[in-house]
N, C-alpha and C positions, 0 to 999 in steps of 0.2 A: 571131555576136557573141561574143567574148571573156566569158569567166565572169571574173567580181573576186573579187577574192579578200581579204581583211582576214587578217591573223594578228598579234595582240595582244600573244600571252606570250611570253616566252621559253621559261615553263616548262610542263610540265603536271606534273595529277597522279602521274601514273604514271612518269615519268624522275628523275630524282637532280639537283638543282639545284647546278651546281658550277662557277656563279659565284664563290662564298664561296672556292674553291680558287683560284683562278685571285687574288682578291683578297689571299690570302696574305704576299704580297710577296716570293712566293720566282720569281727569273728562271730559268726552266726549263736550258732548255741555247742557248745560243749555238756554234754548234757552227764552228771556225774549219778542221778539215781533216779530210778523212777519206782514206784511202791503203790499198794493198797491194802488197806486192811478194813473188814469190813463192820470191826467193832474193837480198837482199842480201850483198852481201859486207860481211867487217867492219865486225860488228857489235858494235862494240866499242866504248862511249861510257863514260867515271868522270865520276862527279860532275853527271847530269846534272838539270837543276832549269828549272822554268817556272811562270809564274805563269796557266798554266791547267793543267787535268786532263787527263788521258791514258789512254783504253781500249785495254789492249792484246791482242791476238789471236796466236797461234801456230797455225795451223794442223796443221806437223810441229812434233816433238819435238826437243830439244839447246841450245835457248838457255834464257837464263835472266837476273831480274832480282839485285842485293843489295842489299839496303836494309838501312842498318848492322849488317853485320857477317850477316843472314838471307838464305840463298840460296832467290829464289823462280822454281822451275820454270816456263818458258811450252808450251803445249804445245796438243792438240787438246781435252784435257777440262776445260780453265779458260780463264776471260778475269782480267783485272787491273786495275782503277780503281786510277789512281795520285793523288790529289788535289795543288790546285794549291798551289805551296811546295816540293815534297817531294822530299829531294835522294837521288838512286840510280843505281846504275852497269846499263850494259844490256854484257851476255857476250854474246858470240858465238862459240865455240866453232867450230860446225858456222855454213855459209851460213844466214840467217837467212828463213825463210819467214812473212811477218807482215804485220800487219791491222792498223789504228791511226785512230783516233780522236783529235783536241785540241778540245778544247770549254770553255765555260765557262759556273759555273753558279753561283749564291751563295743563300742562303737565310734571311732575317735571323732570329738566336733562335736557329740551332739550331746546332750545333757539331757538325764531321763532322771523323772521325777525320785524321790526318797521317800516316798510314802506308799502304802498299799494300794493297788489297781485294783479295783471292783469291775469284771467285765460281766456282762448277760450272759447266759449261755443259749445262741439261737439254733437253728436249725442246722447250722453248718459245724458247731460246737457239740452238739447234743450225739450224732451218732461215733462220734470221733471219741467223746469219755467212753461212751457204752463199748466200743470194740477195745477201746484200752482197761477197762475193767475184767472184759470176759476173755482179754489173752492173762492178763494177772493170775486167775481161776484155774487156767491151763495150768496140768503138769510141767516143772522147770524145765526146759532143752536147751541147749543150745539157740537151736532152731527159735524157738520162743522167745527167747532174751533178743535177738537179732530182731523181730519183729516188732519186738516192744521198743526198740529203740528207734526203728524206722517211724512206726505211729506218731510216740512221741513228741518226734522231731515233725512230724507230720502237722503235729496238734499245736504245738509251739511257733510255727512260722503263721500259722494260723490267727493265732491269736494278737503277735507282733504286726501280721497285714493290717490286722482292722486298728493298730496302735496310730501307725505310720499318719501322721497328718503333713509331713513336709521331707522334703528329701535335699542332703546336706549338697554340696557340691563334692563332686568326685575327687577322692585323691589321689595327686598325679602318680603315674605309675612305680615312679621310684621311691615316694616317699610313703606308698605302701608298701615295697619292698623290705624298705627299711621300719616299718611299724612289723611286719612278717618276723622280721630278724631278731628284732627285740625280744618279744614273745617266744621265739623258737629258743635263742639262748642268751637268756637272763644272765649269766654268768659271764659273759666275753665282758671285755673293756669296754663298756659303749659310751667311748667321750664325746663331743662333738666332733673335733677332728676327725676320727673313726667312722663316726655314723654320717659327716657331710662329706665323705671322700666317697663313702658307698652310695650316698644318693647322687654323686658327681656333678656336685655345687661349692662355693666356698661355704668357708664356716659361717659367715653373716649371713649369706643368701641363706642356709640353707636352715638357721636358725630362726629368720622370718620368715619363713614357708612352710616351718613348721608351727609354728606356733599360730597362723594364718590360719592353715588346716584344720589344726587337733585344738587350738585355745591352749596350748601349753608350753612352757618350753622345752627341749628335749631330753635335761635331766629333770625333771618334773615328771612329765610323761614315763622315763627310764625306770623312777624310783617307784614312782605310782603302780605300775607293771610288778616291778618284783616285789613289792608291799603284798598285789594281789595275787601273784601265782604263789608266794610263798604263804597268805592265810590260808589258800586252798592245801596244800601241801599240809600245814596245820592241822585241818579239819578231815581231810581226809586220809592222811598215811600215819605211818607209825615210826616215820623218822626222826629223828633225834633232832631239838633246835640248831646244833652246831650244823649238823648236814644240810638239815633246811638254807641254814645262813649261807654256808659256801654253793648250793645248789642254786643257789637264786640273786648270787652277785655281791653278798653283802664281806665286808672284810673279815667280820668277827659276830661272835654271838654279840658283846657287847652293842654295836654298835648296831646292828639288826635291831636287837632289842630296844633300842632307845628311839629309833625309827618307827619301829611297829608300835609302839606305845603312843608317839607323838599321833599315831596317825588312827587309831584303832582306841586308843583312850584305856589300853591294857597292854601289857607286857604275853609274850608267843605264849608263857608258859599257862599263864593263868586264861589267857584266850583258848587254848587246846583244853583247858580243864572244862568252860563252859561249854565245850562244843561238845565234849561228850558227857556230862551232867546232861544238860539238856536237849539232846540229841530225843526229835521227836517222830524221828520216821521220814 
């Protein structure tokens, strides 16, 4: 006869309870491609810009990024987080031997730089690109793809640990629920009325508790969100701007478009154009 078995906690004494982490409301990584090739030809992109992040790898030495006007080396003993917005030219000098990462990731409260990250690659970095290079090499499967995505995600929280110099205050559990909600669907009416009855506060409370939390207010925050999941949508699908606009909350193309321009310094159409112009791997 089968033993039963009951397990109650989630936690015990003895582990580190990091639920409270997890309820943050920060979206770890969305991770949308990850790539190698071990010798592009020109590699030569101006002006290139995405509204997601970008880990970049060099295996060999000779390429390089600039980001206004700073020339940054790629090579075997750095990687490069480029966060998402951030406009920079990729050189290609010499054939381009490279490792790449596009992911997305947001974290409300806390403000992360607009300029390229130069990290070292040490010892805990080093075998982590090499197994992610030589599943690349593997024939495509299934099976493959899935690993490559665990790694990844592996190599990214990695490199995010050693970022981490201060840790924001936790947000309370409802107005995570409701940052959850936003993100889940862009589309709903998210007034305040709407969004402080779901975190079950009035609308003043719950519009200084938010703004407390995230530094924003909640149509700020609202618009900013569907600004962002709609430039992803943008760059990665093949949907039409009118769909994009209704998929992501906005009234009308018109006015999507007047938005994403105020915010993006370009109109959806001519943004989709650059993104796959210079769409560099």
């Amino acid at each position: 006869m089968p033993t039963r078995r009951k397990y109650l906690n989630y936690t015990t004494p003895w582990g580190v309870d990091l639920a409270r982490v997890a309820q943050s409301g920060w979206t770890p990584f969305l991770i949308h491609e990850s790539g190698y090739q071990p010798a592009l030809e020109n590699w030569n992109h101006h002006g290139v810009d995405s509204p997601f992040w970008r880990f970049y790898h060099n295996p060999k030495p000779g390429c390089h990024l600039l980001y206004q006007g700073r020339k940054i080396p790629l090579g075997p003993q750095c990687v490069v987080l480029i966060p998402a917005d951030t406009v920079f030219d990729c050189c290609g000098p010499v054939k381009a031997s490279h490792f790449w990462l596009h992911f997305t990731t947001a974290r409300p409260g806390v403000t992360m730089t607009t300029e390229p990250i130069v990290i070292a690659v040490d010892d805990a970095l080093r075998p982590m690109l090499t197994r992610l290079i030589s599943t690349h090499r593997e024939e495509q499967t299934e099976l493959r793809d899935h690993r490559l995505h665990h790694f990844s995600a592996a190599l990214l929280h990695t490199v995010f640990a050693a970022l981490e110099t201060s840790s924001p205050p936790a947000l309370p559990e409802r107005l995570a629920a409701v940052l959850a909600l936003i993100t889940r669907a862009p589309h709903s009416r998210l007034t305040n009325p709407f969004l402080a009855e779901r975190a079950g506060m009035s609308v003043e409370r719950f519009i200084r508790s938010f703004r407390e939390h995230t530094g924003q207010t909640p149509a700020a925050y609202v618009l900013g969100t569907r600004l962002r999941l709609a430039g992803e949508a943008l760059a990665l699908t093949d949907k039409t701007i009118e769909q994009i606009a209704v998929e992501f909350g906005f009234p009308n193309r018109h006015y999507f478009s007047r938005m994403f321009a105020r915010q993006v310094g370009c109109g959806p159409g001519e943004f989709r154009a650059r993104q796959r112009e210079r769409k560099d791997g």
